[in-house]
N, C-alpha and C positions, 0 to 999 in steps of 0.2 A: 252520296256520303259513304256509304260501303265502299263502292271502289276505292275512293279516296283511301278509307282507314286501312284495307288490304295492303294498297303498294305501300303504305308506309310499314305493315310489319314485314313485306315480306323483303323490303329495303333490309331492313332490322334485320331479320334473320337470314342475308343473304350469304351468310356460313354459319355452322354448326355453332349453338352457344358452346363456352369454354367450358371445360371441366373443371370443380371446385363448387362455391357455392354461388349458388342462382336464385333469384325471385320472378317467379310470375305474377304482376299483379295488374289490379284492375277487374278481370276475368269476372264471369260469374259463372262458377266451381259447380258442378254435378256431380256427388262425389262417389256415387252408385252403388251405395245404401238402401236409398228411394226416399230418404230422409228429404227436407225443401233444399232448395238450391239456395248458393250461398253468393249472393251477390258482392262486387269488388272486394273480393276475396286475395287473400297473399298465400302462392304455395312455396315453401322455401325447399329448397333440395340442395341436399351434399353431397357430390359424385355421384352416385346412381341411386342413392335413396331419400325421400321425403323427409323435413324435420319438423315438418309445420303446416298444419293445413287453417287458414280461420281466417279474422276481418283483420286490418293493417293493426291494432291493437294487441290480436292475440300475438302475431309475425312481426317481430319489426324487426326491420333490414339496416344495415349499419353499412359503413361505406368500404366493407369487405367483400360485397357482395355485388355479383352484376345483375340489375335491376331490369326489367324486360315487362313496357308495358303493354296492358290487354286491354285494357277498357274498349266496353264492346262485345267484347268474345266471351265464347261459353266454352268451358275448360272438362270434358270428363273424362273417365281411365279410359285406356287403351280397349279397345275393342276383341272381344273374345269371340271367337268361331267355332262351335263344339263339334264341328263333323264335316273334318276335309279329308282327302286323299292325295298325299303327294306322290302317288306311283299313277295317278291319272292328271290327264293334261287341261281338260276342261272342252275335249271333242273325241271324238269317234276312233282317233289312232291310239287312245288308249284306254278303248274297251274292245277288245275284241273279240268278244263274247256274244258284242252284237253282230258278227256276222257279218258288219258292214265296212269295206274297204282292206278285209287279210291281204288282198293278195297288192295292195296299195300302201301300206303301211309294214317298217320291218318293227315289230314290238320288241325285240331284241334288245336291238341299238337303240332303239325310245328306251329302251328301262336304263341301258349303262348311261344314255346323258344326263338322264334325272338324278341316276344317283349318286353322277358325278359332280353335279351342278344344281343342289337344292337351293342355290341361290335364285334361281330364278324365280322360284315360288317364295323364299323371305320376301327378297323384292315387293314383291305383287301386294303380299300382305301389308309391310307394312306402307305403303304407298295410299294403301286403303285403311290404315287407323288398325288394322290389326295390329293388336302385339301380343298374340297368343292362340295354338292353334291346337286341336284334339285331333291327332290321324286316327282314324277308328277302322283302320284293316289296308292291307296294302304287301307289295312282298316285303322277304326280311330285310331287305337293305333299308328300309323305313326306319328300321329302330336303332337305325346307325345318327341317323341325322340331327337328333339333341343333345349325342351323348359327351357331346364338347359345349365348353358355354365360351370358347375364344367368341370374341368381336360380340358377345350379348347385344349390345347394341344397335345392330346390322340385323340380324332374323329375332323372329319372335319365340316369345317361349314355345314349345314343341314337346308333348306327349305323345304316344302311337302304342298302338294294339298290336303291329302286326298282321300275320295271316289270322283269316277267320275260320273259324268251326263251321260247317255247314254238313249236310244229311242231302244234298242236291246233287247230285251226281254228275250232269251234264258240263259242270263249270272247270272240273278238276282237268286239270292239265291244258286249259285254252289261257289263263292269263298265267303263263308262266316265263321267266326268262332267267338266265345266269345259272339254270340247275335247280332254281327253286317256285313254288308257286304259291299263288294269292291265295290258296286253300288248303285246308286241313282236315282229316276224315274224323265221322262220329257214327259210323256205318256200325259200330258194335262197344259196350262197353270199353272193353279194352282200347279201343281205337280211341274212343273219345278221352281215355283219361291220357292215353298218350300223347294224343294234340296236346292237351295242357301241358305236359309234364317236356314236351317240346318246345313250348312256348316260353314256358318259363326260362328253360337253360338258355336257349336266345336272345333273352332282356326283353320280353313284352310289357306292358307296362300297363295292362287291361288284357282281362280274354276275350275275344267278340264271339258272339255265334251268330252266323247268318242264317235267322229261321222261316223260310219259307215253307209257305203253308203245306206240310206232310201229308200224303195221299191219309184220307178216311181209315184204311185199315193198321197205318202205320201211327199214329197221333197221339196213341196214349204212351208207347216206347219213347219215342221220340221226346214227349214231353219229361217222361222219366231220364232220359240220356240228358238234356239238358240240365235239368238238375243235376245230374252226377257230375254236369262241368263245373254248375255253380258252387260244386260243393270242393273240388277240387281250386277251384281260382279261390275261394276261400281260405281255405288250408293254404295256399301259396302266398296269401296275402294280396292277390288282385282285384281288381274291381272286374263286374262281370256287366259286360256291355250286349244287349241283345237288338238286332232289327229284326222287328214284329210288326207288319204293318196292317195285319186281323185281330180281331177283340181278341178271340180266345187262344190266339198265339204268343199275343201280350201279356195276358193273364197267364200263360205254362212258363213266361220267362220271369215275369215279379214272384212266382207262386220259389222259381227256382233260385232267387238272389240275384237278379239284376238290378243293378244299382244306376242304371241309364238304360233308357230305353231309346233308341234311334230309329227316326221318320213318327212321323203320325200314324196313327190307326186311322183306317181309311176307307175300312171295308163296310163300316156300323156305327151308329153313336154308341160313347163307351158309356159302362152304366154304372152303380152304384159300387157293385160288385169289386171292379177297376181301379174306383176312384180309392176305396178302400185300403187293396191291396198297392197302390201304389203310395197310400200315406202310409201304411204299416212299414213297408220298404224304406219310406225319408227316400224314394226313387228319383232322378231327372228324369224329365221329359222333352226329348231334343226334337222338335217337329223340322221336318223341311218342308215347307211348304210350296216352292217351287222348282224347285227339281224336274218334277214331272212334267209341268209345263215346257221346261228347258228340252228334257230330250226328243218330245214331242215337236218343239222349233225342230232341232236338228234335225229327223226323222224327216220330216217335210220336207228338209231344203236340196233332202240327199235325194227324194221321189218325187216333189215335184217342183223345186226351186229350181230358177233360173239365176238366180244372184244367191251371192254366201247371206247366211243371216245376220242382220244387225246387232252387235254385240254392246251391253250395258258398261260400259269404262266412261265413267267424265270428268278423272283424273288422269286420263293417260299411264295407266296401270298394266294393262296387259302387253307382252310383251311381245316382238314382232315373231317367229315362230310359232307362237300360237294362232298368230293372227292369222299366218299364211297357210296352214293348215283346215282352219275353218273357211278360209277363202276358195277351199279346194273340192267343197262340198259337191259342184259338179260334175266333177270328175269321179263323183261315186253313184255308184247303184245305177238307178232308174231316173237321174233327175232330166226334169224337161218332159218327159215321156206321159204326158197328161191322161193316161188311160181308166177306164173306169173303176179296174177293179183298187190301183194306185191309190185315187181319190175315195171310194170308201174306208180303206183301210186306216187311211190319214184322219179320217172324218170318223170314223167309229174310234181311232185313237184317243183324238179329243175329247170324244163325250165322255171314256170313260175318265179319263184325267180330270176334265172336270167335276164330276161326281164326287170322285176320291179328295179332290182341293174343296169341296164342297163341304163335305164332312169330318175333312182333317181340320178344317177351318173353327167349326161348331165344338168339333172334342178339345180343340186349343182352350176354347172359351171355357167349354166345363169344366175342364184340368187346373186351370189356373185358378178359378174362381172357387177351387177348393182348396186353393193354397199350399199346391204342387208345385215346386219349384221348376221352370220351364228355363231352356237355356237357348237362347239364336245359334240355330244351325244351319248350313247352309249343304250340305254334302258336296264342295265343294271337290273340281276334277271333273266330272261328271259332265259329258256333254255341253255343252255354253252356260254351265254351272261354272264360273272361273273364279280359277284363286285371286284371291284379292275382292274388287267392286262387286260379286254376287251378294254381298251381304247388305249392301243398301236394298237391293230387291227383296229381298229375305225380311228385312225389319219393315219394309210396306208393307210388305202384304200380313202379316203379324199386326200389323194397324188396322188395314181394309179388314180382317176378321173379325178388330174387336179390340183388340189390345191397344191399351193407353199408354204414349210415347212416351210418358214418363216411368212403365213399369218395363217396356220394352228397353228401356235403360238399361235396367238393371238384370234385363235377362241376358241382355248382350255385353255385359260386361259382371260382376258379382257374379252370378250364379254360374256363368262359364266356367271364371276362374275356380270357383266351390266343384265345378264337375270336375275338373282337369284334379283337383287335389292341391293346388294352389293358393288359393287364397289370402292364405300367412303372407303372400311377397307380391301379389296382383288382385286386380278387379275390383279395389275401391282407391281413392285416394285419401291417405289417414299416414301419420308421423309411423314412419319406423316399414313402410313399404317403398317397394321398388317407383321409381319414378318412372312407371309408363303411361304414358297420356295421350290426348287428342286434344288442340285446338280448332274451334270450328266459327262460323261465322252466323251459323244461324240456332236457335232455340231446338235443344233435342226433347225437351219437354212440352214442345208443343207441338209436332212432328217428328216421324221416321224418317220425314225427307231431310233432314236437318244434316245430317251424317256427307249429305252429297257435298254439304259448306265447308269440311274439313281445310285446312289449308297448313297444319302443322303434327307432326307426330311426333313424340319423344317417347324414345326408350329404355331405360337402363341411363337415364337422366342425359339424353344426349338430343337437343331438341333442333331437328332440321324441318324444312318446310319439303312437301308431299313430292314436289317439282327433284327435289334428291333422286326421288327413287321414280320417276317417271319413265319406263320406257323411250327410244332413242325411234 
């Protein structure tokens, strides 16, 4: 019966609906609130905005209107991604920080086609239900990339931090290309107010600081320099975005005004202390929960794979470049070379990634259950972290933790949009906002696998089936 009901919508939608006014009906509407789901529901939309969301009663359609039925399907907003990176590819040629495949990859020419061609990552997105994405650090050509809304329809909405703030020394001048780089110095007061005061004049649109754990003798400065950014992105009017992935680095960044906190705490269970200062703050909480997992795949297949790693796409989303890159995984490092010391390294990798997914798992649980607003983030770029399909793996395991499919709803769409500053025009469906959507075939309230059923996205009220934007 599903098949059946499929080829007949995707008969129906075998081109883009018209622009003007349209009805979706039948549906049963998740409108990502977390309110109940609204069964044969009517959404009416005029050009790219919503005029009516409710039962064929509240919505009635008149013979103006072209009528597009659902029954069957489950209708919710467009899918929110709080933590990609469009200046990485989603494998090892653009990190090169790890060390792994410089003199295999030219990072150079990888940065000018990205930033000549952020289409490949809209693509990706919206093929996967995304219609909204958070860069959260990346070089400056990043914050070139939203600042056009031509073709809205075509990519998703798009916020970005730019370069990050970091006190790590080792990183500065490895991911850099066209004269500029992924980082910014906080080595001294003055330094650090300057990275903002740079950031700003460049259109950042958030400050990030990347806080990794500061040696013991430097902790209490450092803790004080980040405050002095929070207080400076303040004064600017930016949101101050921190990755803390230790309690008490987490706590020197809510203590400093971070208003999002990116990855999980991983090191401890977070304690009262936390839970506090992250309600005082009204802070996000963007956990990735599989990232680590991902780079750990990669790590392996370059030491000791003989075959590329099997990649998570079951829309046909990733695009063939990427593909042939991760298929190249051989041709890096140590693979094949099964030696002892290879395979401990591999094997002590995992244990500790599982620990950390272990406890990033638990603090999800306690965070939310305190009424922390949590947002699906996937850190997407990032080793077989890929733009686009990472985020179904992302919202399971957000379930296997604990998280109820119908709250993970609302984290991966509402509360993204509430991080990104959006809200007013995304991540619920309600009169008087943008018409971005997902059609899907199977119940997202009863599962995070639900998202894989996807079979239609609308953007900016332009409703095509997923097969648009499928990779060739």
């Amino acid at each position: 019966m599903k098949g059946t009901c499929l080829l007949t919508i995707v008969t129906l939608f075998a081109t883009p609906a018209l622009a003007g006014q349209l009805a979706l009906v039948g549906a049963t509407v998740h409108d990502g609130t977390g309110g109940p789901a609204l069964e044969d529901a009517v959404i009416l939309i005029e050009d790219e905005r919503i005029t009516c969301v409710g039962s064929r009663v509240d919505c009635v359609t008149n013979g103006q209107v072209e009528v597009i039925e659902l029954a069957g399907r489950h209708i919710t907003p467009g899918l929110v991604d709080g933590h990609v990176h469009y200046a990485q590819t989603g494998w090892l040629d653009g990190r090169p920080d790890s060390g792994i495949g410089t003199d295999h990859y030219d990072y150079e020419t990888l940065q000018r086609s990205l930033r000549d061609d952020p289409g490949r990552w809209h693509r990706a997105y919206l093929c996967s239900g995304i219609t909204a994405v958070y860069d959260v650090g990346g070089l400056p050509w990043t914050l070139d990339v939203g600042r056009s809304n031509e073709d809205a329809s075509q990519r998703p909405h798009y916020k970005a931090a730019g370069p990050l703030i970091t006190h790590y020394e080792p990183v500065f001048g490895v991911m850099s290309a066209m004269g500029t780089d992924t980082f910014l110095p906080m080595d001294s007061d003055e330094a650090a107010r300057e990275s903002v005061e740079q950031l700003v004049e460049i259109g950042a649109q958030a400050i990030k600081v990347w806080y990794l754990d500061p040696p013991a003798n430097q902790r209490e400065a450092m803790d004080e320099r980040v405050g002095l950014i929070g207080d400076a992105a303040r004064e600017a009017g930016l949101p101050l975005i921190v990755h803390a992935t230790e309690l008490r680095n987490a706590k020197a960044a809510l203590r400093a005004g971070a208003q999002m906190l990116v990855h999980s705490v991983e090191d401890q269970l977070v304690d009262e202390e936390f839970i506090q200062l992250l309600q005082e703050a009204e802070a996000f909480y963007a956990p990735t929960l599989i990232v680590g997992a991902n780079w750990g795949r990669a790590m392996s297949s370059v030491r000791v794979g003989v075959e590329p790693p099997p990649i998570d796409d079951p829309n046909g989303c990733v695009d063939s470049e990427t593909k042939r890159v991760i298929a190249e995984a051989g041709q890096l490092g140590s693979a094949g070379q099964l030696t002892g010391a290879i395979l401990e390294r591999v094997f002590s990798g995992f244990l500790d990634e599982g620990a950390g997914r272990a406890i990033a798992g638990l603090n999800l649980i306690r965070v939310h259950e305190a009424g922390v607003p949590v947002v699906t983030s996937t850190d997407a770029g990032n080793p077989l972290t890929l733009h686009g399909p990472s985020i179904y793996a992302e919202m399971e395991a957000m379930e296997s933790a604990g998280i109820p499919p119908s709250e993970i709803l609302v984290m991966s769409t509402r509360n993204g949009a509430a991080a990104m500053g959006g809200l007013d025009d995304f991540g619920t469906l309600a009169a008087g906002k943008l018409a971005d959507l997902i059609v899907l075939e199977d119940n997202p309230s009863q599962s995070a696998g639900a998202y894989r059923s996807i079979t239609h996205v609308m953007r900016a009220g332009e409703l095509v089936p997923i097969t648009t934007y499928a990779a060739e």
